[in-house]
C-alpha positions as CSV (number, residue, x, y, z in Angstrom):
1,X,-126.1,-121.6,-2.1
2,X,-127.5,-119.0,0.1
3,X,-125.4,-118.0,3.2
4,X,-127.2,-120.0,5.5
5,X,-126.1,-123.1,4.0
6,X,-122.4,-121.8,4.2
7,X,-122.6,-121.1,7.5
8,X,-121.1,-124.7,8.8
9,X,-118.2,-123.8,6.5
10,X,-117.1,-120.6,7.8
11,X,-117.8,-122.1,11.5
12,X,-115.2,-125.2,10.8
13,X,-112.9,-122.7,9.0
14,X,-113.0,-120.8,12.2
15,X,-113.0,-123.4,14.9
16,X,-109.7,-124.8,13.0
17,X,-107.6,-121.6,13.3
18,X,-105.5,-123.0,15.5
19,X,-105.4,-126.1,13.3
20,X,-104.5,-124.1,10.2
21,X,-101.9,-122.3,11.2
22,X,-100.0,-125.1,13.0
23,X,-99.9,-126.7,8.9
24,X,-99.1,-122.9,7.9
25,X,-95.7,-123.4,10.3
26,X,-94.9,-127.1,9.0
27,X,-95.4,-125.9,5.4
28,X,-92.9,-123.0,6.0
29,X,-90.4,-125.5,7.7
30,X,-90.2,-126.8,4.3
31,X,-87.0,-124.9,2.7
32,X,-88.9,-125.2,-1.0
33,X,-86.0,-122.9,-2.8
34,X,-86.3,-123.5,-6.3
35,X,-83.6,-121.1,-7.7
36,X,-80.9,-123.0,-5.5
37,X,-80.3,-127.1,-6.5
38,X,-78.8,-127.5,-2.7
39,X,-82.3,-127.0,-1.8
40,X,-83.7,-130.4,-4.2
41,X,-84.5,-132.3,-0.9
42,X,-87.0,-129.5,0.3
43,X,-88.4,-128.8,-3.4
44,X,-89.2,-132.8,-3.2
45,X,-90.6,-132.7,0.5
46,X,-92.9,-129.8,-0.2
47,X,-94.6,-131.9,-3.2
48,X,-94.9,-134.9,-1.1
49,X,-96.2,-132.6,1.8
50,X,-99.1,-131.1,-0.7
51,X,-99.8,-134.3,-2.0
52,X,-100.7,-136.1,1.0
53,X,-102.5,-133.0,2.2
54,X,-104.9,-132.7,-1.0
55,X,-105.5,-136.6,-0.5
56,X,-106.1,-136.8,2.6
57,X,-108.8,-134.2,2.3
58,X,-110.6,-135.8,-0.8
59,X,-109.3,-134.7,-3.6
60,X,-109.0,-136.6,-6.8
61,X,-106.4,-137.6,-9.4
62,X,-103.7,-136.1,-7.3
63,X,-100.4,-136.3,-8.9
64,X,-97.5,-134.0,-10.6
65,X,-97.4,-132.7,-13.3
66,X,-93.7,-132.3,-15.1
67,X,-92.9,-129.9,-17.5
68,X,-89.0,-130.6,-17.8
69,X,-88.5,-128.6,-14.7
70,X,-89.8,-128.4,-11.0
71,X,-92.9,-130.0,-11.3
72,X,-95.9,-128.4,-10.1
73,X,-98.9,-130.6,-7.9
74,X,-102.4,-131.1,-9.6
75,X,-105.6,-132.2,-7.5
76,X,-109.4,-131.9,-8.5
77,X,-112.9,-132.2,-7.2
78,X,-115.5,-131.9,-9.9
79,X,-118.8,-133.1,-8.5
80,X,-120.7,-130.4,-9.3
81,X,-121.7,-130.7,-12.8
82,X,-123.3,-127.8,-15.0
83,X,-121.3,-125.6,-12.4
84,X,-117.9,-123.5,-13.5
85,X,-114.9,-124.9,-12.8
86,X,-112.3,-123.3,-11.2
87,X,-108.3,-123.3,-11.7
88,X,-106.8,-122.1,-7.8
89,X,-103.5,-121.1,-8.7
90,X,-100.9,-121.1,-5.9
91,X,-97.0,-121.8,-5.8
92,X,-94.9,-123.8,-2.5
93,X,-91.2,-122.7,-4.1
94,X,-90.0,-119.5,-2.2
95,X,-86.8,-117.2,-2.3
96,X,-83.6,-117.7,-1.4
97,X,-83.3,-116.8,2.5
98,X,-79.9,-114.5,2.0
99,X,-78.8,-112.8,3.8
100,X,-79.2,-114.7,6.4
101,X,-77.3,-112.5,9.2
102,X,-80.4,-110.1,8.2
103,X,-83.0,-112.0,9.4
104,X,-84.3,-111.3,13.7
105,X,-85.3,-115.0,13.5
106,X,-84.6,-118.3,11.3
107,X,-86.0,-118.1,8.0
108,X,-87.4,-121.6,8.3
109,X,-88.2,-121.8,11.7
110,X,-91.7,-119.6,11.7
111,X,-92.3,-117.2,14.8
112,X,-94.7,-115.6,15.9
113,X,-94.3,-111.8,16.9
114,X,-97.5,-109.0,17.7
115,X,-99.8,-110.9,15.3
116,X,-97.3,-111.5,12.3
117,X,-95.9,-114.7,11.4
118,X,-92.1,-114.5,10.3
119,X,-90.2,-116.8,8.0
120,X,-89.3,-117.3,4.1
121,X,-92.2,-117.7,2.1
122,X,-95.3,-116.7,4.4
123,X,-96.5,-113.5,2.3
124,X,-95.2,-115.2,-0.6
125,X,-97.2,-117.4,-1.4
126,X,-97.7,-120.1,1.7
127,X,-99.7,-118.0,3.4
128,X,-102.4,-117.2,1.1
129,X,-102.1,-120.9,-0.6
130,X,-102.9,-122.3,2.7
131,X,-105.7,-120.2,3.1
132,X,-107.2,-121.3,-0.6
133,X,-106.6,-124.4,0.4
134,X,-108.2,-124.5,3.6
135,X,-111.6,-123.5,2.0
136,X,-111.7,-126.1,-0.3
137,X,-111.2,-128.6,2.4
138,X,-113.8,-126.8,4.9
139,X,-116.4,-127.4,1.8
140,X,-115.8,-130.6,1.5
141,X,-115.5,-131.7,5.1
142,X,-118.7,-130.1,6.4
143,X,-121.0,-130.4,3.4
144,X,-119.5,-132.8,1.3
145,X,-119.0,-130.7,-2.1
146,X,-117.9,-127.5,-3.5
147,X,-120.4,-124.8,-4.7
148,X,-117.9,-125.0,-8.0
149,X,-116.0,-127.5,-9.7
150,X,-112.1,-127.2,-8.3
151,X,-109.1,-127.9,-10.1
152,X,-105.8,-127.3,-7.9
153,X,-102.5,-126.4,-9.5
154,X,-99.6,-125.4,-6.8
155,X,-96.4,-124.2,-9.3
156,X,-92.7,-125.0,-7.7
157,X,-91.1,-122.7,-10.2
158,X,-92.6,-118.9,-9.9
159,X,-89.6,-117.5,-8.0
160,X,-87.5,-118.6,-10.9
161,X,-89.9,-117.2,-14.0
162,X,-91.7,-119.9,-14.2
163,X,-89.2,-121.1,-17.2
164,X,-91.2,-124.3,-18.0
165,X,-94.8,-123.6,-17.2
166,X,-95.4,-122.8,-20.6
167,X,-94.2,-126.2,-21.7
168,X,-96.0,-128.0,-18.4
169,X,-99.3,-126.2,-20.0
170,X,-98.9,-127.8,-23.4
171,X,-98.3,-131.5,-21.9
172,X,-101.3,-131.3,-19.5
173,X,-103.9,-129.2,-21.3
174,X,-107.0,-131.2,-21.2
175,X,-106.5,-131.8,-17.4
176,X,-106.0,-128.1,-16.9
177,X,-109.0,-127.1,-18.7
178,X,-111.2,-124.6,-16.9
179,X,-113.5,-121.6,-16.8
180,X,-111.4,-119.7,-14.8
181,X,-108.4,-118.8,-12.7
182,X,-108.7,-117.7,-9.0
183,X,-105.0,-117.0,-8.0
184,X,-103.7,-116.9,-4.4
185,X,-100.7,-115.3,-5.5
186,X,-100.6,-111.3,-6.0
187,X,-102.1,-109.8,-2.5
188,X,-104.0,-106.7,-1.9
189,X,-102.7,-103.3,-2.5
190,X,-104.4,-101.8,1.0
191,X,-105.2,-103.1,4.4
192,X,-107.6,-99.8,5.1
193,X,-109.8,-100.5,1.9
194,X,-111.2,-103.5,-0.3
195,X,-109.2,-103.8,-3.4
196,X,-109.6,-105.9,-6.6
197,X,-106.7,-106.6,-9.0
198,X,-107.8,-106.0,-12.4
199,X,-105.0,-106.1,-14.3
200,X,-100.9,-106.1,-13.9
201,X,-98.3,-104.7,-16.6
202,X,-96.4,-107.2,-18.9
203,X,-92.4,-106.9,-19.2
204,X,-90.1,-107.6,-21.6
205,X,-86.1,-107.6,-21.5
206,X,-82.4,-106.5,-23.3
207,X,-78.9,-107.0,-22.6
208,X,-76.3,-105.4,-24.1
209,X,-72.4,-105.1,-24.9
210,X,-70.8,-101.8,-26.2
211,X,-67.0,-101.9,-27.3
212,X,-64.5,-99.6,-28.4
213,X,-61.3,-101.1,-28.9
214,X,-59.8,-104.6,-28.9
215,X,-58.6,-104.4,-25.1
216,X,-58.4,-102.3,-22.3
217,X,-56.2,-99.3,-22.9
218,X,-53.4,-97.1,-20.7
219,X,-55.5,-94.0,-20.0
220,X,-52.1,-92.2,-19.9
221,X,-51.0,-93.4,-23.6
222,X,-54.2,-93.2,-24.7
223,X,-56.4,-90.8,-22.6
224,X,-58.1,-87.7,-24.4
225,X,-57.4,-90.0,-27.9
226,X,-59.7,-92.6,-28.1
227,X,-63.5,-93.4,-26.9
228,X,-64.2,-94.6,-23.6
229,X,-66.6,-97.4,-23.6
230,X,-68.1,-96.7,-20.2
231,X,-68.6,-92.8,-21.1
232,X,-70.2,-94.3,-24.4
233,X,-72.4,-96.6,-22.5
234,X,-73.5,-93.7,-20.2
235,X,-74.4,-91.0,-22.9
236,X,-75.9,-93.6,-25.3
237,X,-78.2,-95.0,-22.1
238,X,-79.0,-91.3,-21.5
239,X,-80.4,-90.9,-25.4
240,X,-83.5,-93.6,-23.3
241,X,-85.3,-90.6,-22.0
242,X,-86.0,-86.4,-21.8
243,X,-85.0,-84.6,-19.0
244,X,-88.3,-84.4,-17.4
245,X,-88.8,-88.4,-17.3
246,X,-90.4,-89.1,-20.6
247,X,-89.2,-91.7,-22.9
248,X,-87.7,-90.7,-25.8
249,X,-87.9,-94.0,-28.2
250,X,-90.0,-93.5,-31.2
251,X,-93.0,-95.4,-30.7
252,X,-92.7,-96.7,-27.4
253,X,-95.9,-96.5,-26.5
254,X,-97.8,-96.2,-29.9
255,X,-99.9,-98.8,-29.2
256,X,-100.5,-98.4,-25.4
257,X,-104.1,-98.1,-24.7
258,X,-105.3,-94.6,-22.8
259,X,-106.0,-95.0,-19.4
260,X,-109.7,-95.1,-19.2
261,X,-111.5,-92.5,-17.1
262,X,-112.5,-95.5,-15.0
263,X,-108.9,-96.4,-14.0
264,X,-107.7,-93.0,-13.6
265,X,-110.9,-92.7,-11.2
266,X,-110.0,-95.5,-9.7
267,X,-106.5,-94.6,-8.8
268,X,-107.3,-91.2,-7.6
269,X,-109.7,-92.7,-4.9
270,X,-106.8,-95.3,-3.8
271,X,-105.5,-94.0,-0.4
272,X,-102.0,-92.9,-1.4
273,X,-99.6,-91.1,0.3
274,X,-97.6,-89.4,-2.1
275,X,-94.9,-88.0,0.0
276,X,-94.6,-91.3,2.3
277,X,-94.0,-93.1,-0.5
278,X,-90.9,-91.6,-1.6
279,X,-89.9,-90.8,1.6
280,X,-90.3,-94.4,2.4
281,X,-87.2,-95.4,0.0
282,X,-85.2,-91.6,0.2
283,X,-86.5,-91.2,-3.3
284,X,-88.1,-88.3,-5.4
285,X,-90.7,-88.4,-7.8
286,X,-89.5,-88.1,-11.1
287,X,-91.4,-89.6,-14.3
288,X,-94.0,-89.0,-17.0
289,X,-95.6,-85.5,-17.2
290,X,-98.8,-85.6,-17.3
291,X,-99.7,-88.0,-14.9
292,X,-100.2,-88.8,-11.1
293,X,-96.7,-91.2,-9.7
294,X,-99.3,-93.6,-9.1
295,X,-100.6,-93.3,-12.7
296,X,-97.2,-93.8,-13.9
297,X,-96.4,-97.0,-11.7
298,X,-99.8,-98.8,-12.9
299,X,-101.7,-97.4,-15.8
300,X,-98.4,-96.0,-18.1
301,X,-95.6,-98.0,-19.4
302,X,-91.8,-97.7,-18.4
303,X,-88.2,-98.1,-19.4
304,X,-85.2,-98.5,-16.7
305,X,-81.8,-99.6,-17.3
306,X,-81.2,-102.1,-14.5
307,X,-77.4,-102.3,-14.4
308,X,-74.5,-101.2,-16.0
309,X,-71.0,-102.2,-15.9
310,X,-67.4,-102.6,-17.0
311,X,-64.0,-101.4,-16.9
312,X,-62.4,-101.5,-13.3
313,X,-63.9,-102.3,-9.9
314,X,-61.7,-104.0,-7.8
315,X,-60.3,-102.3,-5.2
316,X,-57.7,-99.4,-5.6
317,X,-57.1,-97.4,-8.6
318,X,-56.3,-99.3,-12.3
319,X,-56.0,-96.6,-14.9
320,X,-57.4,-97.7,-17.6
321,X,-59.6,-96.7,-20.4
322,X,-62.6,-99.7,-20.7
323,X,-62.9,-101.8,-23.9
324,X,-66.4,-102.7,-22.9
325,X,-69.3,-101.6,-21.2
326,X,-72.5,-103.8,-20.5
327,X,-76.1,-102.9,-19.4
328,X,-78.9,-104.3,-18.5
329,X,-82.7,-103.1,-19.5
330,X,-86.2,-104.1,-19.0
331,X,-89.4,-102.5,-19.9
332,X,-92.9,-102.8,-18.2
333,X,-95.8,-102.7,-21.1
334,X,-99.4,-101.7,-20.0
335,X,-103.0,-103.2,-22.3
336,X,-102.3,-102.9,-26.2
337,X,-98.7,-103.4,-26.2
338,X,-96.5,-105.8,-27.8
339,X,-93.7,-106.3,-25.1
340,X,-91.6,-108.0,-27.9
341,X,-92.2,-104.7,-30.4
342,X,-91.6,-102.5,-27.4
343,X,-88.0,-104.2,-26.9
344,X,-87.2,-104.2,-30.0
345,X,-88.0,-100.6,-30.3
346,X,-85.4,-99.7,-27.7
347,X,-82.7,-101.6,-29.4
348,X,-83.6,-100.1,-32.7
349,X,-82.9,-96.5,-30.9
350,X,-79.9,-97.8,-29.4
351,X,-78.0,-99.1,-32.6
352,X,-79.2,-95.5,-34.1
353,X,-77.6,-93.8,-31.5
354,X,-74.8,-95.8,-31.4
355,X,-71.7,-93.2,-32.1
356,X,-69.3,-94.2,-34.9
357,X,-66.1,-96.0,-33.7
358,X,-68.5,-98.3,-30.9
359,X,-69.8,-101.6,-31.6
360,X,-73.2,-103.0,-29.9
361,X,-74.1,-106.0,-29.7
362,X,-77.0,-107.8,-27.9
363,X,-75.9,-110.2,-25.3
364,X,-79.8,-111.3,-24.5
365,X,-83.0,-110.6,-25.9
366,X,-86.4,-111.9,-23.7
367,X,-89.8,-110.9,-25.4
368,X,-91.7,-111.1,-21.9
369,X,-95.0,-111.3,-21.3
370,X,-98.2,-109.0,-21.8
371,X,-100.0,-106.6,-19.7
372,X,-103.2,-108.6,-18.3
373,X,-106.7,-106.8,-17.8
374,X,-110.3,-108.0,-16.4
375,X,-113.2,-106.1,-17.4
376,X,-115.0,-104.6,-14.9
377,X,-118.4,-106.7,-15.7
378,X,-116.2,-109.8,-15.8
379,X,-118.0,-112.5,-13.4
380,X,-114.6,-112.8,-11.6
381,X,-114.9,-109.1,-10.8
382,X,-118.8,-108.8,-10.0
383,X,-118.4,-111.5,-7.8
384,X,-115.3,-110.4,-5.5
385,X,-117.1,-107.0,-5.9
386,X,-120.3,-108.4,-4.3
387,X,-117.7,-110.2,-1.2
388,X,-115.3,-107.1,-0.4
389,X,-118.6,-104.8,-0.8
390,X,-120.4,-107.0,2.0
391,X,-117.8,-107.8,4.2
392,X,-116.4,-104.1,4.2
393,X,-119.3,-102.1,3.8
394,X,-118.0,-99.8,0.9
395,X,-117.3,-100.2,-2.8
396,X,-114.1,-101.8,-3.7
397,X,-111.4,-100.2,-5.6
398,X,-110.3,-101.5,-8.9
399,X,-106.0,-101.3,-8.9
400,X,-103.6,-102.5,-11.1
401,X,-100.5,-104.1,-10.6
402,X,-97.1,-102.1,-11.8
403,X,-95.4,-105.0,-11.2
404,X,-95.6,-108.2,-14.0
405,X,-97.2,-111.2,-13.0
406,X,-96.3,-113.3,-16.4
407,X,-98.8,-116.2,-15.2
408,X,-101.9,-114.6,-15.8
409,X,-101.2,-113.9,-19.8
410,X,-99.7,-117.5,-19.5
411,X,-102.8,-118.7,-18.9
412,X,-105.0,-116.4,-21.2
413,X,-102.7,-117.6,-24.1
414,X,-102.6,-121.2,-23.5
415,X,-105.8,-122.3,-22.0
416,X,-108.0,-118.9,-23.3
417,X,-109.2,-118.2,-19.3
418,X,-108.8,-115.0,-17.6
419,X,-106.8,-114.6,-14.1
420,X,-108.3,-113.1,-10.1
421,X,-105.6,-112.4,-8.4
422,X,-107.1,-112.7,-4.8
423,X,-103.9,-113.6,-2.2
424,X,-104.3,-111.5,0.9
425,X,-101.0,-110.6,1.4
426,X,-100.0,-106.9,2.1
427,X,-97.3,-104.6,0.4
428,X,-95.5,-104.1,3.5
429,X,-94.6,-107.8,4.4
430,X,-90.8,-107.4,3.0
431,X,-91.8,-110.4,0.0
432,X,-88.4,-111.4,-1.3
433,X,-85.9,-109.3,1.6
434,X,-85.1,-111.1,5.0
435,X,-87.6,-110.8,8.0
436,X,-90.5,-111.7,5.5
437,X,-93.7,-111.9,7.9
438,X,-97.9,-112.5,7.0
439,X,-100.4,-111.0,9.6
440,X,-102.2,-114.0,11.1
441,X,-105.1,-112.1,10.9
442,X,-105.0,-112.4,7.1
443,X,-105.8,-116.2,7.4
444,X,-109.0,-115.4,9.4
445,X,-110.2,-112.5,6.4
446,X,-109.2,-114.7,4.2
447,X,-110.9,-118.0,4.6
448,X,-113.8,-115.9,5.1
449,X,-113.6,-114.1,1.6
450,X,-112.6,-117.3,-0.4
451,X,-115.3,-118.9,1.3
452,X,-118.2,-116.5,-0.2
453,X,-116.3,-116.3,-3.4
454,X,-116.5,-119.7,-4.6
455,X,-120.3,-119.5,-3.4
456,X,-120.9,-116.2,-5.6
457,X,-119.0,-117.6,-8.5
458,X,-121.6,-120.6,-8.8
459,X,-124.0,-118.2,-9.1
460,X,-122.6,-118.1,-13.1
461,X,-123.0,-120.4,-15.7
462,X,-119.5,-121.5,-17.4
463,X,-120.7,-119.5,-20.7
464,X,-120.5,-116.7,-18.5
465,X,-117.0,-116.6,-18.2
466,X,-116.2,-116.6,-21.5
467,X,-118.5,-113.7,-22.2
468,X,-117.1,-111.6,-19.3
C-alpha cells in the first residue's frame, strides 16, 4: 500500500482529533482499578465500554475472554488473507489513584493543562491504547480494510501481574494465534530522538524470614548475650554484594549474555544526562564496575533487597532484642538467564551464609519471567526503523528496557510470537504516582506512526516473522 493510498487515513485520523480525545476523556472516566474489588463496577463498565466501541467500528467476533480472573476483550478483522496478522496488545485496568490528597486535579475527572492531559491511567496505558485503536478504525472507516490482518486483545489485569494471563492464553489459543505482537503498552525512552524497544529485562523474586530465638527478648536480660535477628538480617543481606556495587553470588550471572557491541553503541548514542539523572531522585551512582549507569540499568543484570523488617516500630522506645527479621528481594535478569536459577542462586548464598544459631526460611519464592530481545533484522524492527527514520529524519536508536515487562516472554512462550513495544508514552508522565498526565500531542504522533506501521508491516510475508 504505497502512501498515497494511506493518505485518506491519516486525513480522517487527523480531522477526528477532537473526536478522539473526547473518547480518550470518557475512557479515563472509567475508574478500571483491578487491584482494588471496590472498583468491580468500573472493571465491568470499561469491558462493556471497549466492546461496544470495537463493534461499533466493525470488528468481528467481539467478546471476552476469561481466564479465572479479570477478563480481558478480544476483537478481530482478518480480511486480508496471505497478509500477517497482527496481535495489538493494550490493557484498560489502571492503578490505584492513592494518594488522593496528592493529586492538583481528580484522578477520574481528566483535565487538560499546557497540552497534557491529567488523570489515572492516561500514560498508562489509555492513552496509547486509544491511539492503536483509533488507527484500526480510521482503516477501516475510510478504505474499508486493514493493510494486515488484526487481532485485538485489551488485558484488565497488567497492573496486578497479569496473574491469569498465562491461563487465559491456554483456554483461547487458536483464537489468539498470530504472526506477531505490536504492544501499545511500554512507551518511548526520549521525546528529542526516535527510539525502538528491543528488548526489556526479565525478574524473578524471594522472601525471606530469619529467626534467632523463640520470642522477642529483654535487651537488658539478654543484650550483649544472644544474636539479634535484625543485626543478622542486616550483615547476612550485606554478604549480597562488594563494596564497589558488584554482586557477590557465585554464578549470578554465568549465563548472562555479553552486551553486544551493537547495544553498548546503542546506549552510548542515547541522550543521557548522567548527572540529571541522579540529581533528579537526590541519588548517586553506585553499581557495576565496568560499565556506563545506563549500561547497568538495561544491558547488566541486578540484585536489590526491596524491604526489610522486624522487631519494633511503633512509636516510642520498646527495648527489645528481635526474634525475627524478614526481607524482601527481587532480581532483574538480562538475555541468557534463567530468572528461576538466578533466584535460586541467591537463596543458595543466603542459607551458606547464614551464621550458626539463625534459622532461614523462605516465606515466597516467584521464578519470574525472562529477559525479552528482538533482533535487529526482525521485520517488527525494520519496519518501525523505516517509520521513526522517515518521520524524524535520523536513524532510530535501539534501547532496552531495565524495567520487566513479563507479557512479552508470556507471549513468546505460549503462542511462539515475538513482542514491539510501540506506546508513545514518555518517562516523565509520573505512570503509577498521582498527577499522572499524557501530552496530547502524543495522540497526533501517534496515529500517525501506527498508521505507517501496519502499512510497512504488510510489506512481509507471515514466514517472515518467524524467520526474524
Amino acid at each position: 500500500m504505497s502512501d498515497t493510498l494511506i493518505q485518506p487515513v491519516l486525513a480522517r485520523l487527523e480531522e477526528r482529533q477532537p473526536l478522539i480525545e473526547h473518547w480518550l476523556k470518557a475512557f479515563l472516566r472509567i475508574p478500571s482499578v483491578s487491584a482494588d474489588p471496590a472498583f468491580a463496577e468500573g472493571m465491568a463498565q470499561a469491558r462493556d465500554f471497549l466492546c461496544e466501541r470495537l463493534r461499533r467500528e466493525g470488528l468481528a467476533n467481539v467478546q471476552l475472554l476469561d481466564g479465572g480472573g479479570e477478563a480481558a476483550v478480544y476483537g478481530e478483522w482478518l480480511g486480508a488473507p496471505g497478509k500477517p496478522t497482527l496481535l495489538i496488545y493494550g490493557h484498560y485496568d489502571v492503578q490505584p489513584a492513592d494518594p488522593l490528597d496528592l493529586w492538583r486535579t481528580p484522578p477520574f475527572e481528566p483535565t487538560e493543562i499546557d497540552g497534557r492531559l491529567y488523570a489515572r491511567g492516561t500514560s498508562d496505558v489509555k492513552g496509547s491504547t486509544t491511539v492503536a485503536l483509533e488507527v484500526v478504525f480510521a482503516y477501516l472507516a475510510t478504505l474499508r480494510s486493514c493493510p494486515v490482518n488484526i487481532k485485538v486483545f485489551l488485558e484488565g489485569e497488567e497492573e496486578t501481574g497479569s496473574p491469569t494471563l498465562r491461563t487465559l492464553i491456554q483456554r483461547h489459543g487458536p483464537l489468539l494465534a498470530a504472526d506477531a505482537v505490536l504492544s501499545a503498552d511500554g512507551g518511548r525512552a526520549s521525546a528529542e530522538v526516535p527510539t525502538i524497544n528491543t528488548g526489556a529485562r526479565g525478574n524473578a523474586a524471594l522472601e525471606i524470614r530469619l529467626r534467632t530465638a523463640d520470642k522477642d527478648l529483654h535487651s537488658g536480660r539478654y543484650g550483649g548475650g544472644v544474636r539479634n535477628a535484625l543485626h543478622e538480617m542486616a550483615a547476612l543481606l550485606a554478604t549480597l554484594h562488594t563494596p564497589d556495587g558488584r554482586v557477590a553470588v557465585a554464578g549470578f550471572d554465568d549465563d548472562a549474555t555479553p552486551p553486544t557491541p551493537r547495544q553498548r553503541q546503542d546506549t552510548a548514542a542515547f541522550p543521557y544526562d548522567e548527572a540529571a539523572f541522579f540529581t533528579d531522585v537526590g541519588a548517586a551512582s553506585h553499581g557495576e564496575p565496568g560499565y556506563s549507569p545506563r549500561e547497568r540499568i538495561t544491558l547488566r543484570p541486578a540484585l536489590d533487597v526491596n524491604g526489610m523488617w522486624g522487631g519494633y516500630t511503633g512509636v516510642g522506645t520498646k527495648t527489645i532484642i528481635p526474634c525475627e527479621a524478614s526481607a524482601k528481594l527481587t532480581v532483574r535478569v538480562v538475555q541468557g538467564q534463567d530468572p528461576a536459577r538466578v533466584i535460586r542462586a541467591v537463596l543458595a548464598h543466603l542459607q551458606a551464609a547464614c551464621p550458626p544459631g539463625c534459622a532461614l526460611d523462605v516465606t515466597a519464592l516467584t521464578d519470574g519471567s525472562p529477559a525479552s530481545t528482538l533482533a535487529p533484522r526482525h521485520p517488527l524492527v525494520q519496519a518501525a526503523s523505516d517509520v521513526l527514520r522517515a518521520s524524524a529524519g535520523q536513524e532510530p536508536i535501539h534501547v532496552r528496557l531495565g524495567a520487566s515487562v513479563p507479557i512479552t516472554s508470556v507471549f513468546k512462550e505460549t503462542l511462539g510470537i515475538d513482542t514491539l513495544m510501540f506506546g508513545f508514552n514518555l518517562p516523565d508522565e509520573d505512570v503509577h504516582a498521582p498527577n499522572e498526565f499524557f501530552r496530547l500531542g502524543s495522540i497526533r504522533e501517534g496515529v500517525q506512526a501506527w498508521t505507517r506501521l501496519l502499512d510497512a508491516l504488510s510489506r512481509y510475508t507471515p514466514a517472515a516473522f518467524r524467520e526474524g
